[in-house]
N, C-alpha and C positions, 0 to 999 in steps of 0.2 A: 216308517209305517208300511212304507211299499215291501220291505224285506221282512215283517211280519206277516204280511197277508198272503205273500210267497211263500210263506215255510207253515203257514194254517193249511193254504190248500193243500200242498206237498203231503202234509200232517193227515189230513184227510185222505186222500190218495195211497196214501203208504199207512193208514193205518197199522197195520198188522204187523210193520218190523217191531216197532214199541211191545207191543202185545207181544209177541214171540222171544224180542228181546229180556223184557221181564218177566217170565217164563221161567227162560233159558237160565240168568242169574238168582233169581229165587230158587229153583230148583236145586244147583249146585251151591246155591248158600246152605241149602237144608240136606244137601250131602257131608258138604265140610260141618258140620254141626253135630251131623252121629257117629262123627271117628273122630271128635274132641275127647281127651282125657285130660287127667291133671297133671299139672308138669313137675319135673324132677326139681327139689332145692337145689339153689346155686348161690356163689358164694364170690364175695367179690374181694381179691388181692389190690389193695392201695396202696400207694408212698408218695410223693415228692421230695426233689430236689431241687436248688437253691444254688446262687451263684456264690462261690467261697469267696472271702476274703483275704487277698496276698499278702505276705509278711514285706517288709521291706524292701524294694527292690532297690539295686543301686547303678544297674545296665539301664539304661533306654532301650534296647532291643527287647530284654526282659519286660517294661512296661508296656510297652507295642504290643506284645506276643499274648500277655497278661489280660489288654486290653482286647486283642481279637476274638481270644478262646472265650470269650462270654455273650458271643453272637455266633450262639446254637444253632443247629434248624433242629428240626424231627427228623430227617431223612439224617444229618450226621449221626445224630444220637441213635436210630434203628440201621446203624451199616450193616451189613451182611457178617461181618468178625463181632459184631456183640451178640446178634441173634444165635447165631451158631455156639459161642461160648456158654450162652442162656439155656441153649439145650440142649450142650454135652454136663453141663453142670445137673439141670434138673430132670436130663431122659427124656424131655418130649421134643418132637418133632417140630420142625422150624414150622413150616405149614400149618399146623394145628395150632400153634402158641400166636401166630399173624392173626389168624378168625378170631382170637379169644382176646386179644390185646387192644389194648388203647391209649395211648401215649397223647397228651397235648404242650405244647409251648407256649406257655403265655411272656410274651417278649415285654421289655419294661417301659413303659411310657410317663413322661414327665409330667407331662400334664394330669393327669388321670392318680397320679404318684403310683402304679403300680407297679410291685419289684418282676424280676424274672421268675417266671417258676415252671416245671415240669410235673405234670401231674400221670401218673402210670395206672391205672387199670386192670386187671384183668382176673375176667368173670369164668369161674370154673367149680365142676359139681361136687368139689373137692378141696376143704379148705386147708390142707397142710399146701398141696398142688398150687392154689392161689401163690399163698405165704412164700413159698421157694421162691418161685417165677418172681414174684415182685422183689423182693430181694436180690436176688442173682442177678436180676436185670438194671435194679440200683446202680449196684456195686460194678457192672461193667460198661454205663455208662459213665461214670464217674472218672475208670480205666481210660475210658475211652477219649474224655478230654484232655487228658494230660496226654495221651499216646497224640491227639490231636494237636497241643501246644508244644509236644518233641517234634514233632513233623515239621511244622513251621518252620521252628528254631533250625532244625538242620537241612532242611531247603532254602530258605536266607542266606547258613553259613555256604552252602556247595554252591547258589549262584552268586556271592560273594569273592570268594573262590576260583570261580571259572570267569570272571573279569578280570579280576588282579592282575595277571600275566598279560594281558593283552595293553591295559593302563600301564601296568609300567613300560612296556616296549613304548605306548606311545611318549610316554615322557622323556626315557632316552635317545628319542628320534628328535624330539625337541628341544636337550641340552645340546645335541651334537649338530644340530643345524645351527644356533648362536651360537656356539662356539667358535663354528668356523669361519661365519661368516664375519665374526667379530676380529678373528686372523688374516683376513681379508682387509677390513674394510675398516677397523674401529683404529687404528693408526689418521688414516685420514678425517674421522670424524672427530677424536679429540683433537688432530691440529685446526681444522677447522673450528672447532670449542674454543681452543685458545690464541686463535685469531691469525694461526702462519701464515694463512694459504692469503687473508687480507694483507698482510704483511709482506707477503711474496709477490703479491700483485700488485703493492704500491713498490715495491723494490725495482720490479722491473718496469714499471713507466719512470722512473727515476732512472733509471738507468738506460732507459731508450732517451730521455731529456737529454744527458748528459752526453751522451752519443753521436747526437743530432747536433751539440755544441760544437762537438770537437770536429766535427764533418763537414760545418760551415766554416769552423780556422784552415782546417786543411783544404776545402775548397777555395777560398779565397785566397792562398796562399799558391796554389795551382793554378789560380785565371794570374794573379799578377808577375812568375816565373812564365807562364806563356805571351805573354807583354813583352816581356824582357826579351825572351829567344827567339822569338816570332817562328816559335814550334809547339807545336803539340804534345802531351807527353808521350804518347806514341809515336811522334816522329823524334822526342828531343831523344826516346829510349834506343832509335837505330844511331842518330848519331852520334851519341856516346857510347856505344857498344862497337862501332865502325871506328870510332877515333881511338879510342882503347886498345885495337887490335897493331900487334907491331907488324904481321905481313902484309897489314892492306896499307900500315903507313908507310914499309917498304916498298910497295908497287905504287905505292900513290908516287913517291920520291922517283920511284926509277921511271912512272907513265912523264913526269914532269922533266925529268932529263933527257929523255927521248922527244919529247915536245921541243927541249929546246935546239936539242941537234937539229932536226925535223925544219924548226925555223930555219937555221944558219945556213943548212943547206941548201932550203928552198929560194937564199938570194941568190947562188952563185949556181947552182944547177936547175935542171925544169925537172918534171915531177916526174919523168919516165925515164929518171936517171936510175942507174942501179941502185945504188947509194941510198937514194930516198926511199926508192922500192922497202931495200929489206929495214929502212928506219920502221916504215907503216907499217910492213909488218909485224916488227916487233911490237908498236905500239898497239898494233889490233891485239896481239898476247898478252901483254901486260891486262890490258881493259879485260879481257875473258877472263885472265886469272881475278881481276880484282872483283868482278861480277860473282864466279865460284865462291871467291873466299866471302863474299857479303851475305851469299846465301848461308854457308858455313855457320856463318859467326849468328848471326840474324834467326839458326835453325828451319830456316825454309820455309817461312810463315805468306809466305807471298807478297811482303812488301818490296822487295828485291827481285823482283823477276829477271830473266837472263838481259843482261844490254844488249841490244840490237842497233843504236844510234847514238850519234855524240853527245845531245842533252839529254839520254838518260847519265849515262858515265859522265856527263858535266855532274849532274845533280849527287848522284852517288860520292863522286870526289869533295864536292863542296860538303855533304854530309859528314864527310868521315874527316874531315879537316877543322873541327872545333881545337879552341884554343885551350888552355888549363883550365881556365877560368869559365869560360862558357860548357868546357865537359862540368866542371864541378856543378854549373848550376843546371844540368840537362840532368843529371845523377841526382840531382836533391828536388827535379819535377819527378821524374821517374817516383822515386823512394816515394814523394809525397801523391801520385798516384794511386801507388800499393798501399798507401795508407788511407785515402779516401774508399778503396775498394773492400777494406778490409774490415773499414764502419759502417759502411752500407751493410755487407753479409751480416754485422752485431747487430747492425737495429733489425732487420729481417728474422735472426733469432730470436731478439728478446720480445718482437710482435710474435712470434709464435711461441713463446713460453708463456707469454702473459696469456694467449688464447688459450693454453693447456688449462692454465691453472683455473682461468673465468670457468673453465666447463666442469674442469675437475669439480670450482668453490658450488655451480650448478646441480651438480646430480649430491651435494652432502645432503640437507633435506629428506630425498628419497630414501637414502641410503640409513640414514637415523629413525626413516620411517619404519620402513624394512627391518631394523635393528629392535625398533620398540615392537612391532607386533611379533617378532619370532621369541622376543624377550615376555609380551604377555602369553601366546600359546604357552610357553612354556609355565607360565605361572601357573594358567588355567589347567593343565594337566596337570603339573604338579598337586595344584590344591582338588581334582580329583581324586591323586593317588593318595594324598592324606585323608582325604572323607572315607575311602573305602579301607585302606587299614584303621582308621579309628574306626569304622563301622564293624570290620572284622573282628579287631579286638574284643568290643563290648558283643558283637553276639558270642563270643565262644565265653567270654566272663559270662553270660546269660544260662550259659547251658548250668549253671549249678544253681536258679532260683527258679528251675522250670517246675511247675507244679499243675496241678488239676484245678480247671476254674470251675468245681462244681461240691457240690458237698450235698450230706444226706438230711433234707429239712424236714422227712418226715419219716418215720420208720415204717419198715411194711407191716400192714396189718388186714386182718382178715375181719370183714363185714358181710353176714347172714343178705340176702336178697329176698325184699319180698314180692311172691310171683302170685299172679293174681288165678284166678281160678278160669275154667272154661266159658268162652261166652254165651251168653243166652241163642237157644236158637232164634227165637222172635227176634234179635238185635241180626243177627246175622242174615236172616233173611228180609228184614226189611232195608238194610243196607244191600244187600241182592239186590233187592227191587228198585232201590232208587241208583244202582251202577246200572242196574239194564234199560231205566227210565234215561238216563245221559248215554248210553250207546244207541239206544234206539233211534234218541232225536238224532243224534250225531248221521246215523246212517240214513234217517228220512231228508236231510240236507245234501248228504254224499249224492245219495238216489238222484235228489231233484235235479242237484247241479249237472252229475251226469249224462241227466234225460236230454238236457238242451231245449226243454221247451222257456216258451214266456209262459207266465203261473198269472201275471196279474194286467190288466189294460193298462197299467201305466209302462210299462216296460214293454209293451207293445205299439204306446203311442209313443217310445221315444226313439224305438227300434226305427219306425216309421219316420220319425222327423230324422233321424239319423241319412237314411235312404232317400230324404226328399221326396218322400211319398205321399201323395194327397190322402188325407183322412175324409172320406166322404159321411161316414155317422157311427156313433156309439151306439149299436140295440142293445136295450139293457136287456138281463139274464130273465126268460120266462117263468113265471109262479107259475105252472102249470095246473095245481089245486085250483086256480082262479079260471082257466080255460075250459073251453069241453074236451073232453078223453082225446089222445093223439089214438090214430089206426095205427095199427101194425100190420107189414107185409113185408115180407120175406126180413124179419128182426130189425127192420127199418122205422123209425117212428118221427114223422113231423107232426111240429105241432102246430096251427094254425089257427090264425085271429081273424074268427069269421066273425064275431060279436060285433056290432056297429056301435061306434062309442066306445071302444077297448082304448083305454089309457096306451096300450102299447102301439094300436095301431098312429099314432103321431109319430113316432122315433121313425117307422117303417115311412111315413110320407113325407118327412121330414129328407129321407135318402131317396126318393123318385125326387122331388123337387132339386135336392144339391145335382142328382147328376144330370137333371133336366137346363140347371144352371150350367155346368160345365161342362155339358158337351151341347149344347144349344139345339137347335134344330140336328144337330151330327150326333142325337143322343138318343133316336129312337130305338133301335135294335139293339139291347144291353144284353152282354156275354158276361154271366156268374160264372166262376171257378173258383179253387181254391188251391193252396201249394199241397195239403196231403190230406188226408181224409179226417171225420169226424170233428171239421169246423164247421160245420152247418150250414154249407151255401147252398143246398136245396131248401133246407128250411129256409133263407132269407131269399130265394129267387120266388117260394109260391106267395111269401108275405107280403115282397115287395109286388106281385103280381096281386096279391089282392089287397091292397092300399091304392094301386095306379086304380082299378076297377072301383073299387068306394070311392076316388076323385071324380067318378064319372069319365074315367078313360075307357075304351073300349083296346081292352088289353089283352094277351094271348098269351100261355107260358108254353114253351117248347122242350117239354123233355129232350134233351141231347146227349142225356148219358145211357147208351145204347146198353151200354156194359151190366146193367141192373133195370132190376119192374118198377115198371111204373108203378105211382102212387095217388093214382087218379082217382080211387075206389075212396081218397081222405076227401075228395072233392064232391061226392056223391056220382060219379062217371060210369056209367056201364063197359067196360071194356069189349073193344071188339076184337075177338076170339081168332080170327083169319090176320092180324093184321103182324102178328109175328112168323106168319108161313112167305109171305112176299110183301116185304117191307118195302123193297122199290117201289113195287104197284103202290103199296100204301100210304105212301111218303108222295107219288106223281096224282092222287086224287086229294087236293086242298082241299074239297067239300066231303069227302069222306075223314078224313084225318082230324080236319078240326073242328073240334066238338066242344059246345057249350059246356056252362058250367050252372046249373041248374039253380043252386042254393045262391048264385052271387052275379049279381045284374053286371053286366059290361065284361067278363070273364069268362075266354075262351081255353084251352088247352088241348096242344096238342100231344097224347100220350105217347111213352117211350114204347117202341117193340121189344125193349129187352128183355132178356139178356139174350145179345146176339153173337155170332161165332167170329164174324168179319166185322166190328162196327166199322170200322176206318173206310170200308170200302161205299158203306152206304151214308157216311158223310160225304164223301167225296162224288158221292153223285150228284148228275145234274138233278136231277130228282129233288133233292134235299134241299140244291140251291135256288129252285123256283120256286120251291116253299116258303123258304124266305124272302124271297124277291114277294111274293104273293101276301105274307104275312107284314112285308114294309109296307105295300099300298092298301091292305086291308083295315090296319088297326093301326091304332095311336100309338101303341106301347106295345115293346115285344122283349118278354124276358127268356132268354136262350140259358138253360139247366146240362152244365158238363161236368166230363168227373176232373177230375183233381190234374193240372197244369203238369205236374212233376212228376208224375205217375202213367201219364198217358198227355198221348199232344191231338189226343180229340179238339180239345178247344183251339188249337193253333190250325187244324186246317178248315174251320168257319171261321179265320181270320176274315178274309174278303167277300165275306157274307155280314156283318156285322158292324156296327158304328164304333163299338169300345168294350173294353173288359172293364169288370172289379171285380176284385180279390176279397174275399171272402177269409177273414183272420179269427182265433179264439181262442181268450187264453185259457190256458192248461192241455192244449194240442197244438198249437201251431209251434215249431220246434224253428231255432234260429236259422240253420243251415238251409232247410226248406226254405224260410221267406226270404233270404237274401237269393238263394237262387231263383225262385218264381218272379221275384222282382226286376232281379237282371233278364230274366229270360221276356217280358212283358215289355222290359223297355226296349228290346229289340226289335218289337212286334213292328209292325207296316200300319195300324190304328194305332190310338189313341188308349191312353189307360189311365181310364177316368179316376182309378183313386181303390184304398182299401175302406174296408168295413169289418169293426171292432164286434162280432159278433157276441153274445152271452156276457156283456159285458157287468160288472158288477156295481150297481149306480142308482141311485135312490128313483123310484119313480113315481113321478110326479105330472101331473096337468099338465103343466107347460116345461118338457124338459130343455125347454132353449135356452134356459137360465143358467144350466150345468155349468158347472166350473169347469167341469173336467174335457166338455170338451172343447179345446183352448184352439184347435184348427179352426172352428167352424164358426165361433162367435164371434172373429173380424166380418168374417163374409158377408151372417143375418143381418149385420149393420148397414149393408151397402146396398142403395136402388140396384135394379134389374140391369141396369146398361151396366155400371161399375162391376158389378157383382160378376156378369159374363165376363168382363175383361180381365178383373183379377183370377177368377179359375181359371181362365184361355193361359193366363202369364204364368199361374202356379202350377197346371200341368204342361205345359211346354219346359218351362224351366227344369223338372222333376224328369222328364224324359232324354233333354240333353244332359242333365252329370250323368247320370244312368248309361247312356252312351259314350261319354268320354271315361 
């Protein structure tokens, strides 16, 4: 409802685009209506075609191909090489045959059971011209799917083709990796299949068993020939290697005959005889040689180290002096020795063959693993290389059942059009009139939206709740027919409710009382303004001044918009003639300035001297401000009249003259931009800003407008005593001034 009664006022307001607009399209309807003639016969060329039926196909590729070329579009069927052939056949121009043409696809749906078809078109003033064109374009569409279903076919076969080579390389990469590694490795995997390698490795623990047998006979055959000798086989191997030798048993015989001279002598001479002399030292030769040749024989292994004392050469002689019998059994410790040493190194081997083979029997597994996926790669390629040679095969068998999946279901033919006659003017202009009736609205909405004003109170009272702005009262819209005549001066017109008993004047006392509630005794000296002109806060400053004055307040309105005349003359006032020559003077005499109000008991005003050249300078005087100081302790009620907050900051320098502002709103003039800025600008003020006022507001009136729905501010408050009532306004304008601040 609210955006209807927005686009009435709008509607109202802008009347004249409408007007204008249908006009404007009537007019040019009744243009286009007297250069209407009758139109030339035309002539419409039809055909359709139908999806063809294939003969037997015996390729798969064929069927494929068969089956794709029967999911047409329009865009295949209109390529650029059929159009062209369509108008080197029929002489017309590709361009001109596109305007006149019409082609549809109706594609085949099952459900619906509808088949494929192609329906062709085309309307021209000339029915042989129809006739060709539909034809010729038949017949190379038709062309055109089979050139369609060749294309396929041998773009299939060339990337068919252009794999091949690369598939087979992979699969010859694939037989020659098993191959070789089967040259490798597949020896070891069938003996492991046929159980060698277990075989091999119970062989060689058998064979280590057997080893270990023979190693404890010949060990124990070695402890009891070392029993026997009471040697070692390394000691029994020097002295049977020492007894062996004929020069050590030569020296040993000849150290032993010398020993015995050596004796015989030493009875019959003392030791420093000559004689003995060169025996010792013979014998010390002998021993040296027999030391040399032990080492000799022994190969210098350092068990014979050189003699230097007679128990080593005892020892050495006793060594080399076995008997036959005890050499034979130091030769058969020895021998069995070499044979215990010789079992050990086999079982040492056959533990490290049977390790081989454990690791070897270890990595077969892998190795089979290994064997079977180079063996499926291989398969896998393979059975690609045969899909794409059977594939290649059957598309080139394909290439001899390639045909056109399209055929001719309807023959072209040529159909008369019937063209109707020129329209009626009256149809044409009343169709005018109602395109300019929908641009007009169209444009009386553009306008509103543009303008930025609020059009209706409610979108003013939300504007306001939006800003946390006190709504102090809804004055409904004046019947002026019902009032006596408004004055006019200088094209200025208030209208005033001097009537006692005016159903209007309650709205107006209803707005002294809210702001006499909310700003408490801090509400005598009210400052009216408004954010831009033609909201009517002069008219609600003399209203509200003459409602305070019908309460029986002795009340004063102070013209303060220097800037424009007074309107005193609506008050019955005689103007005083001198008091725009020296306004200071007349602004510093309070009993010359303020002048009754003749027609309305308790109603004084003091008039404007405007229109003056400096007003700013004579607000700013002291002057002005003891007027006011004068007009606080004189009267009860003092309504102060400025021009427009946004426009001029008249009203901001009687800030400190003054107890509070209201703002003075009305829709279909107050515009959005203005009230959020006069709103922010107020909440800066150093006072109090008592609240707006819905001026001209559109709202039934009645006796008692307290009952109004509409206005939803104000009817918590009426509810509340006197004490709550202050406190809640005190809370609602404090709060409304801090967000406005933050």
């Amino acid at each position: 409802m609210s955006f209807i009664k927005r686009y009435l006022i709008a509607l109202n307001k802008y009347k004249w685009v409408p007007v204008i607009s249908i006009a404007a399209t009537t007019t040019a309807a009744g243009l286009l209506s007297l250069t209407q003639s009758a139109p030339a016969p035309q002539y419409r060329g039809q055909g359709a075609l139908a999806l063809n039926q294939p003969p037997a196909l015996f390729s798969e590729a064929g069927t494929q191909i068969q089956e794709a070329g029967q999911s047409l579009t329009r865009e295949l069927l209109l390529a650029d090489n059929v159009i062209e052939a369509t108008a080197r056949q029929t002489g017309i121009k590709p361009e001109v045959m596109a305007e006149k043409l019409q082609v549809s696809v109706q594609q085949p749906d099952a459900e619906l059971k509808t088949p494929f078809l192609v329906g062709i078109n085309y309307v021209s003033g000339k029915p042989e011209e129809a006739q060709a064109v539909v034809a010729a374009l038949m017949q190379g569409m038709v062309q055109q799917s089979q050139l369609v279903n060749s294309a396929r076919l041998r773009s299939r076969i060339d990337e068919i083709s252009k794999r091949l080579p690369a598939v087979t390389e992979d699969l010859r990469k694939a037989e020659q990796a098993l191959e070789q590694y089967n040259r490798r490795e597949e020896a070891d995997i069938l003996s492991a299949r046929a159980g060698g390698l277990v075989g091999a490795i119970a062989g060689s623990k058998e064979q280590q068993r057997q080893i270990r047998l023979t190693l404890e006979g010949v060990s124990a055959q070695i402890a009891s020939l070392e029993n026997r000798l009471g040697l070692s086989a390394d000691q029994a191997y020097i002295s049977s290697a020492l007894s062996a030798d004929p020069i050590i048993a030569n020296l040993r015989a000849q150290i032993y005959q010398t020993e015995s001279q050596v004796e015989i002598l030493r009875r019959d001479l003392r030791a420093e005889h000559p004689d003995v002399i060169a025996l010792n030292n013979q014998l010390d030769s002998y021993k040296k040689l027999l030391s040399a040749r032990s080492q000799e024989v022994l190969g210098g292994n350092g068990i014979t180290a050189p003699i230097s004392n007679a128990s080593a050469v005892s020892e050495l002689r006793q060594r080399s002096s076995l008997d036959p019998t005890r050499q034979q059994l130091a030769n058969t410790l020895v021998s069995l020795q070499t044979q215990r040493d010789t079992l050990r190194q086999q079982v040492q081997a056959a533990l490290k063959t049977e390790q081989e083979l454990r690791q070897e029997y270890a990595t077969i597994p892998n190795k089979q693993l290994e064997q079977q996926r180079l063996a499926q790669t291989m398969a896998l390629k393979k059975a690609l290389f045969d899909r794409i040679q059977a594939a290649l095969i059957d598309a080139q068998a394909a290439e001899a059942e390639t045909t056109t999946s399209l055929r001719i279901e309807q023959p072209a033919n040529v159909l008369p059009i019937e063209v109707s006659g020129p329209l009626s003017p009256i149809i044409l202009m009343l169709g005018g009139a109602g395109a300019g009736l929908v641009v007009g609205g169209a444009l009386v909405f553009l306008l509103s939206t543009l303008e930025g004003r609020y059009y209706t109170k409610e979108e003013l009272q939300t504007a306001l709740r939006q800003q946390s702005a006190p709504l102090l009262e809804m004055l409904p819209l004046l019947d002026e027919s019902l009032l006596p005549p408004a004055l006019l001066n200088d094209a200025r017109v208030v209208t005033l409710i001097t009537e006692e008993g005016s159903p209007y004047l309650n709205a107006y006392e209803r707005l002294r009382g809210n702001l006499k509630r909310l700003g408490g005794k801090g509400a005598k000296v009210v400052l009216v303004t408004s954010a831009g002109q033609g909201e009517g806060k002069t008219h609600c400053a003399y209203n509200l001044a003459i409602a305070s004055a019908r309460a029986g307040k002795r009340t004063v309105l102070i013209e303060a918009d220097l800037r424009k005349p007074s309107l005193m003359d609506a008050l019955g006032v005689t103007p005083d003639l001198g008091a725009a020559i020296e306004p200071i003077q007349y602004y510093g005499s309070p009993g010359d300035c303020i002048r009754i109000v003749p027609s309305l008991e308790n109603l004084y005003i003091v008039p404007s001297t405007g229109p003056q050249r400096q007003p700013t300078a004579i607000l700013e005087s002291s002057e002005m401000k003891r007027l006011l100081e004068d007009c606080r302790g004189r009267f009860d009620f003092v309504v102060v009249d400025t021009p427009p907050i946004l426009r001029y900051n008249d009203a901001l320098l009687l800030e400190s003259s003054v107890d509070g502002f209201m703002l003075v709103t009305k829709p279909g003039q107050t515009q959005e931009s203005m009230l959020n800025q006069a709103l922010e600008l107020l909440s800066e003020s150093q006072i109090p800003f008592f609240g707006a006022v819905i001026n001209g507001a559109d709202i039934p009136l009645m006796e008692d407008e307290g009952s109004d729905n509409d206005v939803d501010d104000l009817a918590d408050l009426g509810a509340l005593e006197d004490d709550e009532f202050d406190a809640a306004a005190y809370g609602y304008r404090e709060e409304y001034q801090g967000l406005s601040r933050r």
